[in-house]
Backbone bond lengths (Angstrom), bond angles and torsions (degrees), N, CA, C in turn:
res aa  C-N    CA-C-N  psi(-1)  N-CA   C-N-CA  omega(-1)  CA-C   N-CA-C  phi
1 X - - - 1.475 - - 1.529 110.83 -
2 X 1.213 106.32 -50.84 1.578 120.86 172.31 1.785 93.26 -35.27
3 X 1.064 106.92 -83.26 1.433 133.41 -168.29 1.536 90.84 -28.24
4 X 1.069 125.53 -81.35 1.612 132.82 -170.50 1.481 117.43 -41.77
5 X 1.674 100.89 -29.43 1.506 101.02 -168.00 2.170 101.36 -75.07
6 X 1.564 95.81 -41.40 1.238 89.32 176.52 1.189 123.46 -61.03
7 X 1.236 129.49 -48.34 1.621 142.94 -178.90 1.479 97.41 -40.28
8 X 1.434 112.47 -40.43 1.484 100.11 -172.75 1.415 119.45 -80.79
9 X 1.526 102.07 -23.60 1.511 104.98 -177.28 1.493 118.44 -80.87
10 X 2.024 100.84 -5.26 1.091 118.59 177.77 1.592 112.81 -66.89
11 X 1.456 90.04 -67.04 1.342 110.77 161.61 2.204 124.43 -23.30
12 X 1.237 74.37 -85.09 2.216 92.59 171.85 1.920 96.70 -34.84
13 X 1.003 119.31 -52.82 1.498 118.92 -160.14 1.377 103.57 -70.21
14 X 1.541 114.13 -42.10 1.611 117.88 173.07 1.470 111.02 -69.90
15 X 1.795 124.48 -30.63 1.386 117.25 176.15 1.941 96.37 -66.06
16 X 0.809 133.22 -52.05 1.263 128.13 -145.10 1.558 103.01 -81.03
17 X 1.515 131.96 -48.66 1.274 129.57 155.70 1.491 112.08 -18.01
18 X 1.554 119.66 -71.20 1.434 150.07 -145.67 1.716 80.40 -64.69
19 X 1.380 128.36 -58.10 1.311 139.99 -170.84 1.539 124.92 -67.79
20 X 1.932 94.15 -20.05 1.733 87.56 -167.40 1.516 107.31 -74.68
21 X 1.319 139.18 -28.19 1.016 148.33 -144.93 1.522 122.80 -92.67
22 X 1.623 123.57 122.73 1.048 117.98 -112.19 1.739 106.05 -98.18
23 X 1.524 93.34 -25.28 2.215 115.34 169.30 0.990 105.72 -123.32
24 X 2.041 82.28 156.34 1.317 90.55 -162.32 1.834 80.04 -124.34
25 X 1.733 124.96 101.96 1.121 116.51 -172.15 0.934 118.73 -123.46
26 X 1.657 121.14 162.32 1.669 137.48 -173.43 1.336 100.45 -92.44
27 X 1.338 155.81 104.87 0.997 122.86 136.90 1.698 141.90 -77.41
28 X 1.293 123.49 162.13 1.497 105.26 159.34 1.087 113.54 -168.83
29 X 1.453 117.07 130.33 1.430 148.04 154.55 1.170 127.52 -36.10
30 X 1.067 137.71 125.27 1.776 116.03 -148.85 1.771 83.19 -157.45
31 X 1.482 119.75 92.54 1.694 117.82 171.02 1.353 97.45 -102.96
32 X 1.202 144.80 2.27 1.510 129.63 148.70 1.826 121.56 7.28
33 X 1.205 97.73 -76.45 1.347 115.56 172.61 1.688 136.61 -49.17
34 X 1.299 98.95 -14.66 1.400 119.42 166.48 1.565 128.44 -107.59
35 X 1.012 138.72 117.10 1.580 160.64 -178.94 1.199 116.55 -87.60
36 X 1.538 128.58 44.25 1.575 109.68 172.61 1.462 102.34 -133.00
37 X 1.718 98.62 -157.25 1.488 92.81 -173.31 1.442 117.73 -110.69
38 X 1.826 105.39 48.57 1.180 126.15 168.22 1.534 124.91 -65.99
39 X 1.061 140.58 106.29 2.078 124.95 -156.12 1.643 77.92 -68.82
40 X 1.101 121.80 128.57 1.415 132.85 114.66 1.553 143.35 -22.86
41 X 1.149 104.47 -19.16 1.218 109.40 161.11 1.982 118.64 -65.20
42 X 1.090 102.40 -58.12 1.033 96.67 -177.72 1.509 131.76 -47.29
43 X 1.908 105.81 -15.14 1.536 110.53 173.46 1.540 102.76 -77.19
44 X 1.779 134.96 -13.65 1.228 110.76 179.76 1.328 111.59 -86.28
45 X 1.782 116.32 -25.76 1.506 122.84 152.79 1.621 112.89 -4.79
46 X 1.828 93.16 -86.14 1.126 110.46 -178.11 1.433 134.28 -47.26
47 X 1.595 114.71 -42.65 1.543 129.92 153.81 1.558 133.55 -46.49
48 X 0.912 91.56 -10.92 1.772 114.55 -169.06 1.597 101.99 -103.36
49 X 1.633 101.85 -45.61 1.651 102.89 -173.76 1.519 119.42 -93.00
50 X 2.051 111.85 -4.08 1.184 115.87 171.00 1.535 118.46 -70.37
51 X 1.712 87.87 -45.93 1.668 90.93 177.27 1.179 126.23 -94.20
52 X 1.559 123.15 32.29 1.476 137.51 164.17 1.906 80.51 -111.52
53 X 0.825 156.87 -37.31 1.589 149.00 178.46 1.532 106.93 -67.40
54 X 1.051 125.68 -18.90 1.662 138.30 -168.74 1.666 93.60 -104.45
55 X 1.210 115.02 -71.27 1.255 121.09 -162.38 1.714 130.64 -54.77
56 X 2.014 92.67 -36.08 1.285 107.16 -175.82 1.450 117.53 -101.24
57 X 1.303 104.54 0.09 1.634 103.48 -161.01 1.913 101.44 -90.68
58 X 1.156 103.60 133.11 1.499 96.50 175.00 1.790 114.60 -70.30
59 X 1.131 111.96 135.97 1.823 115.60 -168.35 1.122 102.43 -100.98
60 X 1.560 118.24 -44.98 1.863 119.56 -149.40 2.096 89.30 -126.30
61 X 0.994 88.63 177.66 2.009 109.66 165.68 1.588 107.69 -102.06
62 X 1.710 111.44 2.69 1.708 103.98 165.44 1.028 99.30 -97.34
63 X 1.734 99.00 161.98 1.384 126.59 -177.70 1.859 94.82 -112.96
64 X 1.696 108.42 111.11 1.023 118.44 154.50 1.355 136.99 -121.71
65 X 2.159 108.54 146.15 1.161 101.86 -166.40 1.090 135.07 -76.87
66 X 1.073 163.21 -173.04 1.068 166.48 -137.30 1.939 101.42 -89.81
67 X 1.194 105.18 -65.07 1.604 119.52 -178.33 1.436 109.03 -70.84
68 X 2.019 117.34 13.61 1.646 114.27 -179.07 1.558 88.35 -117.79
69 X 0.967 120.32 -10.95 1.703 122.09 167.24 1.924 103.85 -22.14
70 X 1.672 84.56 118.55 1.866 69.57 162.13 1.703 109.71 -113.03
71 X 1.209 111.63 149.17 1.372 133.40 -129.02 2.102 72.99 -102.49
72 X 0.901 103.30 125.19 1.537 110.12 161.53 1.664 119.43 -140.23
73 X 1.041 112.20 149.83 1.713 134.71 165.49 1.311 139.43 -97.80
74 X 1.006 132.63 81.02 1.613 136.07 179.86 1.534 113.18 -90.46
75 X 1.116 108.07 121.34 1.738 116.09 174.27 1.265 110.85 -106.33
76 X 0.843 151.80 69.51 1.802 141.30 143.99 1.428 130.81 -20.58
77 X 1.268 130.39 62.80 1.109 141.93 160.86 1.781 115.98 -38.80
78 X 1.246 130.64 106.84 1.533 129.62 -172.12 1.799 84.53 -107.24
79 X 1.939 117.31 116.10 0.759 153.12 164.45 1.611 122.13 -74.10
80 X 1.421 105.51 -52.60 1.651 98.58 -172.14 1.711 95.88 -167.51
81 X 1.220 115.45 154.71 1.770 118.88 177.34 1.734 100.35 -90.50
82 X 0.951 114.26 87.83 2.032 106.32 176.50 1.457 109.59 -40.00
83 X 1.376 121.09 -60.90 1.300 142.53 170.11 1.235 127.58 -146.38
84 X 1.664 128.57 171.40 1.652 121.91 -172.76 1.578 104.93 -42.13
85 X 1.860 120.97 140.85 0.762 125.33 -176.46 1.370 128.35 68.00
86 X 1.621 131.42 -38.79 1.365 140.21 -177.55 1.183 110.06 -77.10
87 X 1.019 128.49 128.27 1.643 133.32 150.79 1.565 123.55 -121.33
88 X 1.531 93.49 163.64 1.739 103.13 177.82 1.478 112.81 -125.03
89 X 1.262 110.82 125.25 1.229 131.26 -179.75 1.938 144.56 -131.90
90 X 0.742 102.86 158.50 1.824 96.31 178.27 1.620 94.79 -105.51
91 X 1.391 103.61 158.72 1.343 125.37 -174.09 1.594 98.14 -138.00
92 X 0.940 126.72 117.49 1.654 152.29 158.75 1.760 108.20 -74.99
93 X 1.268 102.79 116.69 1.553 90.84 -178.07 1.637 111.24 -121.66
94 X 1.133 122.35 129.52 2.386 99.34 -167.23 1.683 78.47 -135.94
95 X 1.679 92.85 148.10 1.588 102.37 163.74 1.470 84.30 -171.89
96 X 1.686 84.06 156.21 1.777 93.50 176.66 1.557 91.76 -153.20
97 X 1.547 108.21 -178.08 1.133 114.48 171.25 1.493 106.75 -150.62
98 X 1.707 109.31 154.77 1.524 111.64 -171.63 1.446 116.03 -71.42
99 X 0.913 98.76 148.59 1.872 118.60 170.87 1.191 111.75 -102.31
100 X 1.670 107.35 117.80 1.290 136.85 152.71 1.880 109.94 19.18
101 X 1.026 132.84 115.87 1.281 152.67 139.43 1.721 94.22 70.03
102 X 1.484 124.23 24.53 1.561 150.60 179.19 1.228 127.32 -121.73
103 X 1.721 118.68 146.31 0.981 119.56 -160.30 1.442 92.08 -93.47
104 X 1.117 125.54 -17.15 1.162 134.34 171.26 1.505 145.38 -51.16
105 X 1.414 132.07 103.98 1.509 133.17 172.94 1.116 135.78 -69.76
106 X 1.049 132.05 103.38 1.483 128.29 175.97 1.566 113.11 -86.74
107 X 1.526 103.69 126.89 1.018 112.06 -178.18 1.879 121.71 -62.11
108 X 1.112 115.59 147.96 1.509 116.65 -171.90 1.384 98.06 -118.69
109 X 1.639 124.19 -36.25 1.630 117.38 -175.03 1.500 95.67 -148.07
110 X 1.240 112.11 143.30 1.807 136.37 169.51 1.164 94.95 -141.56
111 X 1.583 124.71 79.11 1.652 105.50 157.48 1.540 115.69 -129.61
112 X 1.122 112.26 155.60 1.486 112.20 -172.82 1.978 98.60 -129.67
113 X 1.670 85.07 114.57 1.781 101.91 179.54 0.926 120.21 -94.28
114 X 1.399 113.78 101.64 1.940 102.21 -172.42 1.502 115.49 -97.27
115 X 1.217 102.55 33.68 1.834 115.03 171.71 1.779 123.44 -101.47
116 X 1.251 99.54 20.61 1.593 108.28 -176.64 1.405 112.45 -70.99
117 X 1.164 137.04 125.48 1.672 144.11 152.86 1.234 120.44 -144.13
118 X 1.518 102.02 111.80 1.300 113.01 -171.44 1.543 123.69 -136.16
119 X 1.572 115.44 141.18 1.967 99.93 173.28 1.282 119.37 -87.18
120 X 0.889 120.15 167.61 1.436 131.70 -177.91 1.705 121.12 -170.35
121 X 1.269 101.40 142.49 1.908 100.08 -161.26 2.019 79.49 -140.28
122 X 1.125 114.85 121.77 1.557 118.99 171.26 1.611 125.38 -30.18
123 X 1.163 113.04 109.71 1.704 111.63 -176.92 1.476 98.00 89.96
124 X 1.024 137.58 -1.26 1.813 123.58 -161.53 2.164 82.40 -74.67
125 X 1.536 103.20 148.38 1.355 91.12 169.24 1.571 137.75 -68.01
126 X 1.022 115.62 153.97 1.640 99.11 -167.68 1.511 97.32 -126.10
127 X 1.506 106.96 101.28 1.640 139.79 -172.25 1.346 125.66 -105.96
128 X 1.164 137.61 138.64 0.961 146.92 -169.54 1.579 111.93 -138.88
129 X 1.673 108.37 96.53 1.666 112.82 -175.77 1.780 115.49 -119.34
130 X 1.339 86.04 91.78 1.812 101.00 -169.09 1.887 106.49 -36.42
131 X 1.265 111.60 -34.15 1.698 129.83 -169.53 1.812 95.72 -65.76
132 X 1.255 117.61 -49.62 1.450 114.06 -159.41 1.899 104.98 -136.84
133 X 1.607 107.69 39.72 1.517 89.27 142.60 0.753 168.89 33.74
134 X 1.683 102.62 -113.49 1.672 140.32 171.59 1.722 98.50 -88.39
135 X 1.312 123.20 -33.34 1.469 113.23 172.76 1.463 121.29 -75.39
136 X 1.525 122.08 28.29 1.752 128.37 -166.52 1.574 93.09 -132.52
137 X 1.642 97.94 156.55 1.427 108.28 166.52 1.394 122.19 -53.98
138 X 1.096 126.39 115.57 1.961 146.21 -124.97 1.587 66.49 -79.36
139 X 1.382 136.46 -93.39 1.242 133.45 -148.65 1.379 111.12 -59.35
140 X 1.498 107.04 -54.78 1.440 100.25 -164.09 2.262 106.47 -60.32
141 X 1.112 122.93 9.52 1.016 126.05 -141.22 1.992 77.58 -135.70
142 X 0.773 146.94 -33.04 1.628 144.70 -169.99 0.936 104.69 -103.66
143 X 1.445 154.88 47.43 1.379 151.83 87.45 1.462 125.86 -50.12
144 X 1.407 93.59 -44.25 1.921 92.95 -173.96 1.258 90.78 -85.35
145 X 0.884 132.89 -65.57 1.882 125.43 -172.71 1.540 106.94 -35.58
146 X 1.305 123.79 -61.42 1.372 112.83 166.45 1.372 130.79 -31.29
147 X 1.704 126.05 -47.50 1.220 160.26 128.36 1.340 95.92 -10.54
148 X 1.017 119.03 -92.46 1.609 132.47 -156.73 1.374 117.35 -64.71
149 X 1.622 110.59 -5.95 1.344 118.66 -158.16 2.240 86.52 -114.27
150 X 0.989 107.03 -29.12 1.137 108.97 174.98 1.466 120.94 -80.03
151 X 1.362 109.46 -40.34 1.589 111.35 173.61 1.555 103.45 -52.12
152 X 1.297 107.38 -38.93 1.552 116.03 -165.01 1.507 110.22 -72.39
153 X 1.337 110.51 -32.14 1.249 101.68 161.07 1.730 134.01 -83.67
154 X 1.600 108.19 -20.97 1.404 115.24 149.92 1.632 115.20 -19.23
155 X 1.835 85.98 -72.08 1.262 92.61 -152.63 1.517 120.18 -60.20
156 X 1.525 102.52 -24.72 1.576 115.37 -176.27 1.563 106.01 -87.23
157 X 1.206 136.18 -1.56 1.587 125.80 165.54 1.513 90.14 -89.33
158 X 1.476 135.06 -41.06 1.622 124.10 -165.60 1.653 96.23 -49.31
159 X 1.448 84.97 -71.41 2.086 93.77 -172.91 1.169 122.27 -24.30
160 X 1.409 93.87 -52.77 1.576 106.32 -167.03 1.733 103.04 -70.37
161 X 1.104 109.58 -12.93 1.744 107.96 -177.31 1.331 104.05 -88.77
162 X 1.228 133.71 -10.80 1.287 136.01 -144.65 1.945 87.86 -133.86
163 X 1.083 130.44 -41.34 1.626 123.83 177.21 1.699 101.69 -143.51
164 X 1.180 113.33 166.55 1.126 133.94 160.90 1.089 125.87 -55.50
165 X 1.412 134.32 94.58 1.438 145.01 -168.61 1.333 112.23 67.14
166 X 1.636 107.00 27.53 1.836 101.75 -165.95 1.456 116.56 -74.71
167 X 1.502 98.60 -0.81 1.730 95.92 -174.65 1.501 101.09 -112.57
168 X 0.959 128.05 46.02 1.951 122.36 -148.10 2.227 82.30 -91.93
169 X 1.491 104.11 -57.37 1.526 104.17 -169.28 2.011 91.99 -56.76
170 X 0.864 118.99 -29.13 1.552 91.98 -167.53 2.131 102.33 -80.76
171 X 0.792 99.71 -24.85 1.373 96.38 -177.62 1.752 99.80 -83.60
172 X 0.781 135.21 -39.24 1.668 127.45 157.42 1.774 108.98 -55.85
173 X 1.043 141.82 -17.22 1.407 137.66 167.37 1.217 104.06 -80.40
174 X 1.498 121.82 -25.45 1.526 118.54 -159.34 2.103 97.18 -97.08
175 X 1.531 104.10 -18.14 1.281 112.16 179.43 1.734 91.25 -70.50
176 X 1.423 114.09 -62.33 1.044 104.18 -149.14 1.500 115.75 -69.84
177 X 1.184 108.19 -14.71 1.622 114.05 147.90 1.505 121.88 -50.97
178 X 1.224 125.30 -47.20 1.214 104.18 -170.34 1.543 100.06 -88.01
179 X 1.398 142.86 4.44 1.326 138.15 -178.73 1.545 105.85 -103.30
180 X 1.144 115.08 33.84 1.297 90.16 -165.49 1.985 87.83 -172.21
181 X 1.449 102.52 11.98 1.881 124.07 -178.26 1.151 118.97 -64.86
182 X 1.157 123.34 139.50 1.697 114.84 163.64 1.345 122.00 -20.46
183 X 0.956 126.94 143.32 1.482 125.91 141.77 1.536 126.25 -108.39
184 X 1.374 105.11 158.99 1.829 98.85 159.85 1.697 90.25 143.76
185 X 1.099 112.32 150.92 1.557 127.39 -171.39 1.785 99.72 -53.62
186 X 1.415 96.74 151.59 1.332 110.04 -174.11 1.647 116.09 78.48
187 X 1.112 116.39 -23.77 1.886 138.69 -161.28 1.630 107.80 -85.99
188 X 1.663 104.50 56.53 1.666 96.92 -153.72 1.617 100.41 -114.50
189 X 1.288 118.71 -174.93 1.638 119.05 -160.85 0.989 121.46 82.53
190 X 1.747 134.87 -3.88 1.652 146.32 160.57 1.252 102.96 -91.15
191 X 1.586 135.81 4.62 1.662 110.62 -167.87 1.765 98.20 -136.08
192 X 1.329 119.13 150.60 1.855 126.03 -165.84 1.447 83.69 -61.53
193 X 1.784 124.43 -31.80 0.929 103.63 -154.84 1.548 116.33 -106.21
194 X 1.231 108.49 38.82 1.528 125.01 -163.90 1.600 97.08 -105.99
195 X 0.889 120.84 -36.93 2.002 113.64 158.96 1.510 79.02 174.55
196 X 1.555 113.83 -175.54 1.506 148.35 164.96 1.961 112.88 -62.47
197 X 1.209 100.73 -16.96 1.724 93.86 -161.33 1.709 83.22 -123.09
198 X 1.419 149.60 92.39 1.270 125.76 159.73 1.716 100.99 -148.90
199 X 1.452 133.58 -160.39 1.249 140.74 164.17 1.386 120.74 -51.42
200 X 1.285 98.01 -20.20 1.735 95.25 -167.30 1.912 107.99 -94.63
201 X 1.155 71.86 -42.83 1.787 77.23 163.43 1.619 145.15 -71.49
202 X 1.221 88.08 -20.34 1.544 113.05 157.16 1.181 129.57 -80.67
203 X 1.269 116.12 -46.49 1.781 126.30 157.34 1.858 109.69 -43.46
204 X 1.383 98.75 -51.50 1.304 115.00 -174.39 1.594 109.81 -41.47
205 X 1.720 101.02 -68.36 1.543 108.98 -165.52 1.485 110.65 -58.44
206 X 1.406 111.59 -14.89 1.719 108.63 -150.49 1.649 82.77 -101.31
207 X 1.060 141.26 -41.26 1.509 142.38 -151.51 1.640 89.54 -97.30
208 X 1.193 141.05 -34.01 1.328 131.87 -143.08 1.580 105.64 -75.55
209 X 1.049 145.60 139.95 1.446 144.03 -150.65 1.721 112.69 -87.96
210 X 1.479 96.09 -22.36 1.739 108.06 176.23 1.547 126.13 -81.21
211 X 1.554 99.94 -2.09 1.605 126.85 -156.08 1.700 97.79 -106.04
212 X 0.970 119.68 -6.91 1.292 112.10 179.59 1.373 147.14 -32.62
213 X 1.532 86.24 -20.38 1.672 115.26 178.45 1.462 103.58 -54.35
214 X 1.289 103.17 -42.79 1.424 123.68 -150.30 1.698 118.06 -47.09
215 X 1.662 93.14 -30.92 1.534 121.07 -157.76 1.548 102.47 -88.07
216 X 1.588 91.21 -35.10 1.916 107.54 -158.98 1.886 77.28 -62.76
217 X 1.333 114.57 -50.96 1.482 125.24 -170.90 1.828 119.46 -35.06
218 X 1.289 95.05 -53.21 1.491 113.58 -161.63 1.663 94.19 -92.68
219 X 1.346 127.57 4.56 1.831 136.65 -169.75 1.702 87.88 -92.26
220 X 1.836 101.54 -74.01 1.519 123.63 -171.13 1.520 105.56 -48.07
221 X 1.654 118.47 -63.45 1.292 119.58 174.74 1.353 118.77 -35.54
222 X 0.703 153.59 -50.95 1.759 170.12 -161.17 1.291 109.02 -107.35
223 X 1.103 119.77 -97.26 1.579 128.72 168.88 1.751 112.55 -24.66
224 X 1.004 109.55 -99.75 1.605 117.23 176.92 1.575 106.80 -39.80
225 X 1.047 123.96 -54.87 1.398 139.43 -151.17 1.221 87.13 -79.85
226 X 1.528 123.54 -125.38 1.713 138.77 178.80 1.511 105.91 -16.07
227 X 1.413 121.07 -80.24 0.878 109.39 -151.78 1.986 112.70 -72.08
228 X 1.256 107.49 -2.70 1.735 101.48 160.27 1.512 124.66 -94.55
229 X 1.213 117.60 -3.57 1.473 139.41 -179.53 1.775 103.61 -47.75
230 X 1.794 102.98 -44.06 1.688 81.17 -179.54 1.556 121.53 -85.47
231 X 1.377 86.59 -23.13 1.694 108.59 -172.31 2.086 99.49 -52.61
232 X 1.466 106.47 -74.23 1.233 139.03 -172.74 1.366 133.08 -134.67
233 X 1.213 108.98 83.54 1.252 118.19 -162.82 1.714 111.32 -64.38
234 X 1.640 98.65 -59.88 1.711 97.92 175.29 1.713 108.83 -51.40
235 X 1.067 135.67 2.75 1.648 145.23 171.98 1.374 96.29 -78.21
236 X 1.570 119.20 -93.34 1.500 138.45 154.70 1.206 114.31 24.08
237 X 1.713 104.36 -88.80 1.344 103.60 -155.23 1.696 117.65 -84.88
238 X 1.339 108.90 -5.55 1.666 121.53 151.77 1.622 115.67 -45.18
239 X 1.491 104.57 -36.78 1.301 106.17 -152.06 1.663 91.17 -103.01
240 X 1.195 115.05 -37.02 1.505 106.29 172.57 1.756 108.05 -48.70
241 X 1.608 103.81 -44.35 1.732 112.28 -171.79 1.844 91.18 -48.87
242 X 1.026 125.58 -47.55 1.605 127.03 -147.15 1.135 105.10 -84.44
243 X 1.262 127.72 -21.72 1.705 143.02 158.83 1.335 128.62 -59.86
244 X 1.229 103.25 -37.30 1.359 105.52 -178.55 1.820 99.11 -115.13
245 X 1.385 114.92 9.64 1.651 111.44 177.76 1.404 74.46 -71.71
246 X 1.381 111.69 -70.29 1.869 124.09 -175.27 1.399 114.96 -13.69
247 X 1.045 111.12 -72.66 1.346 125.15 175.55 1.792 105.99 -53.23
248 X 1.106 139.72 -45.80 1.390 125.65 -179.45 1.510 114.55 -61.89
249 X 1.454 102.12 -28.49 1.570 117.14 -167.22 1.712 99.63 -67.23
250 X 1.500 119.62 -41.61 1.638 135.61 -175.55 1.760 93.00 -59.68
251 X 1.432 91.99 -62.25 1.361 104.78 -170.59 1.898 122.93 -41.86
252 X 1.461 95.48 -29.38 1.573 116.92 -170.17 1.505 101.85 -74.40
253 X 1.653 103.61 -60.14 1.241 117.95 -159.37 2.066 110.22 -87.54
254 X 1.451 111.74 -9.90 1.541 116.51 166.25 1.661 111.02 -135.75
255 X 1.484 103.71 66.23 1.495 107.92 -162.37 1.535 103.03 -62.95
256 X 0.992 106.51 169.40 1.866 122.11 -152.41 1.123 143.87 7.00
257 X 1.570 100.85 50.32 1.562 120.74 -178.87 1.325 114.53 -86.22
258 X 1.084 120.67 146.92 1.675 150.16 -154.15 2.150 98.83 -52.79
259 X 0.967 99.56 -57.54 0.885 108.79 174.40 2.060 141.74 -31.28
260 X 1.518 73.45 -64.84 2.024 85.34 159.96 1.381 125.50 -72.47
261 X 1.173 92.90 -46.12 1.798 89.67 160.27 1.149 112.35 -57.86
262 X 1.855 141.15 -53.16 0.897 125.49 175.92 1.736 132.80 -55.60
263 X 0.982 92.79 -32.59 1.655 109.84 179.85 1.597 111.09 -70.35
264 X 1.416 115.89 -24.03 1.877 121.55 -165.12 1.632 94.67 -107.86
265 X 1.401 112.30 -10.26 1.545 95.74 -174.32 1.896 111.63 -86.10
266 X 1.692 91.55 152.99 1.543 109.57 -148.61 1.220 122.32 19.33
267 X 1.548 106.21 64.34 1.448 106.01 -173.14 2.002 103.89 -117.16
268 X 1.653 105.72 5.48 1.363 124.73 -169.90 1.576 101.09 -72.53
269 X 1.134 145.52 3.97 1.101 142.05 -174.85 1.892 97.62 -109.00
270 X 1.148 91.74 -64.54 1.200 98.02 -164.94 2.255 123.21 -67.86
271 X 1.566 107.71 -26.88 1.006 133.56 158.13 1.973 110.66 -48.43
272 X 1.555 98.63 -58.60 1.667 99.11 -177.60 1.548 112.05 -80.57
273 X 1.209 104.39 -25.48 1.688 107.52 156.77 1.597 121.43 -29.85
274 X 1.645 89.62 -62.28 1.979 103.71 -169.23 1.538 95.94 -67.03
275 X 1.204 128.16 -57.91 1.162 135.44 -150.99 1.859 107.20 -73.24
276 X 0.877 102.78 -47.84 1.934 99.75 171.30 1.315 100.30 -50.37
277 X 1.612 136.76 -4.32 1.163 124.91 165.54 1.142 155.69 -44.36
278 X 1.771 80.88 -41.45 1.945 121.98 -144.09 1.499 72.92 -109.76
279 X 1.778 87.42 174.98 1.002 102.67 167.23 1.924 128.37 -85.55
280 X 1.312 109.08 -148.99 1.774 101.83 -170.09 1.756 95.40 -74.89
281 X 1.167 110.23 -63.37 1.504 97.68 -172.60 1.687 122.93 -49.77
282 X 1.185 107.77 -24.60 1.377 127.02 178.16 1.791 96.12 -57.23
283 X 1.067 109.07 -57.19 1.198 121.89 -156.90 1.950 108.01 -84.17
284 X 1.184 102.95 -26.07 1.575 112.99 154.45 1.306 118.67 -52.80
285 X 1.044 98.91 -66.57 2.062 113.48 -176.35 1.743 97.42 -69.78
286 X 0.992 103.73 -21.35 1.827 85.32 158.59 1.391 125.85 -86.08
287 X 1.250 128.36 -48.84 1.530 132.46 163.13 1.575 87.75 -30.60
288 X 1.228 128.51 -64.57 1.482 110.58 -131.67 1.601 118.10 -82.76
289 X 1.442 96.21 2.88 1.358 101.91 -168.94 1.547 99.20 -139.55
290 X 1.273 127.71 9.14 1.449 135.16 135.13 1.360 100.10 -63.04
291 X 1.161 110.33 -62.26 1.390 98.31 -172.30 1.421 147.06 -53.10
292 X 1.317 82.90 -10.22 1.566 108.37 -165.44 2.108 88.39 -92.10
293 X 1.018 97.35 -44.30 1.628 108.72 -168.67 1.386 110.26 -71.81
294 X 1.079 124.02 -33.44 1.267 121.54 -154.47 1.909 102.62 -162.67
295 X 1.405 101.45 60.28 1.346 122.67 175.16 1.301 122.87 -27.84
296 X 1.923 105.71 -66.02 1.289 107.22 -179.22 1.646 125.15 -57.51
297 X 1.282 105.73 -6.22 1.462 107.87 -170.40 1.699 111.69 -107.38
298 X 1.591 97.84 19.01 1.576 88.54 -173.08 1.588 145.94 -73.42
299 X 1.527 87.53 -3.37 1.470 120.24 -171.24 1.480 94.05 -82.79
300 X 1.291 118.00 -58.20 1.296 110.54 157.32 1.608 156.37 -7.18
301 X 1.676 93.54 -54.24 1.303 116.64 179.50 1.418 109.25 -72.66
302 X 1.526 99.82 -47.31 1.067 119.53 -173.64 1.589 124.72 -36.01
303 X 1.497 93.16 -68.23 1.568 108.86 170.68 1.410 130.81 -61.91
304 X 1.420 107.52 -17.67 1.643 123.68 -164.33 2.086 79.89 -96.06
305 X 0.876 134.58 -61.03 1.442 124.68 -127.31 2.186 99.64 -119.25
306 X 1.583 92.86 2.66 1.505 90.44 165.39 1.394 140.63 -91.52
């Protein structure tokens, strides 16, 4: 009996491990793009040990089940060898999450970072120590932070889709990542002054205390929006309108911040989707404030939603 009782408690401890963990991710390594007489092998090394670093590492203090997994995508594009061991690369990052009583995903991130430089020597461990950062080998150490800085923002667009400011601590982890980043030449996308579109600016808009809109945005979008779509649609797509009025209003008053662009990109499919829904005025007040959001694509709207 003894015996059984442990086995089970053996058991429960392995269900709940198996469950705590918070993605469920693809990665992939992609050296295509490079021509030397680097073995390739060692990039599936690395692919293998990113998404055992993603997969196994505990992120949050929830315990999720297995079927709350959020489903993420990392692409690693290897661009060029800087020097022995170093490379430069883009990172593709996709995650979405399901909508309400739908088979359907709405996307939460499409971004593609072309500020990656990182070392790497086959098998070296691939760690991530929130405490010491800036105290690690600057390169070999700015892959996972990149990594770690993105999960972190995962997690804080989910929340925030799911409650009101529910992701606020993960986007402050993802700040304190970038304040606290590697440094060293080539090591760019952590600094205001690294261009308009990078990590730092994104941390920025989402954490900044005047930005608040931002959240009400990403609540209505998701929340109000998607997830009432099966319930009540004529509800829905009002509330999508009021989400993205929000968002034009940010857009007006902090014009070309990191953010709206981030939030509107490849989002043209899925935007004229909702809106061929509604009716004509519905579909007016969307042109007009697509347009406003996402300029280059206005021809677009146009044709899809007239």
């Amino acid at each position: 009996m003894k015996k059984n009782s442990f086995l089970l408690m053996v058991a429960f401890a392995i269900s709940t491990v198996s469950f705590s963990q918070e993605f469920q991710a693809k990665v992939t390594v992609n050296a295509s793009r490079i021509n030397t007489s680097v073995d390739k092998k060692i990039f599936t090394t690395l692919q293998n040990q990113l998404t055992n670093f993603i997969n196994n590492r505990k992120w949050t203090s929830e315990t999720y089940k297995s079927t709350e997994k959020i489903d993420v995508n990392f692409v690693l594009n290897i661009e060029s060898i800087v020097e022995t061991n170093i490379y430069k690369a883009q990172l593709l990052i996709q995650s979405a999450r399901p909508v309400f009583s739908s088979t359907y995903q709405a996307a939460l991130i499409n971004y593609q970072d072309a500020d990656v430089t990182f070392k790497y020597i086959e098998y070296q461990p691939v760690e991530f120590n929130e405490s010491r950062i800036a105290g690690s080998d600057a390169f070999a150490a700015n892959l996972t932070a990149i990594v770690a800085y993105y999960a972190n923002m995962i997690l804080g667009l989910n929340y925030d889709s799911f409650s009101p400011k529910g992701g606020e601590k993960y986007f402050q982890k993802a700040q304190y990542i970038v304040n606290n980043a590697p440094e060293g030449n080539n090591l760019n996308g952590w600094k205001a002054f690294d261009g308009l579109r990078n990590r730092y600016w994104l941390a920025e808009n989402l954490t900044n205390s005047r930005n608040n809109i931002l959240h009400s945005v990403l609540y209505g979008y998701y929340r109000s929006g998607f997830d009432k779509m099966a319930l009540n649609q004529k509800e829905a797509i009002p509330n999508f309108i009021q989400a993205l009025t929000q968002l034009k209003t940010f857009n007006q008053e902090t014009p070309n911040s990191m953010f709206v662009q981030f939030f509107m990109q490849n989002k043209i499919a899925e935007l004229t989707g909702i809106f061929k829904l509604g009716t004509m005025e519905d579909k007016t007040k969307a042109i007009e404030i697509l347009s406003n959001l996402d300029p280059s694509n206005t021809g677009k709207y146009n044709e899809e939603l007239k």
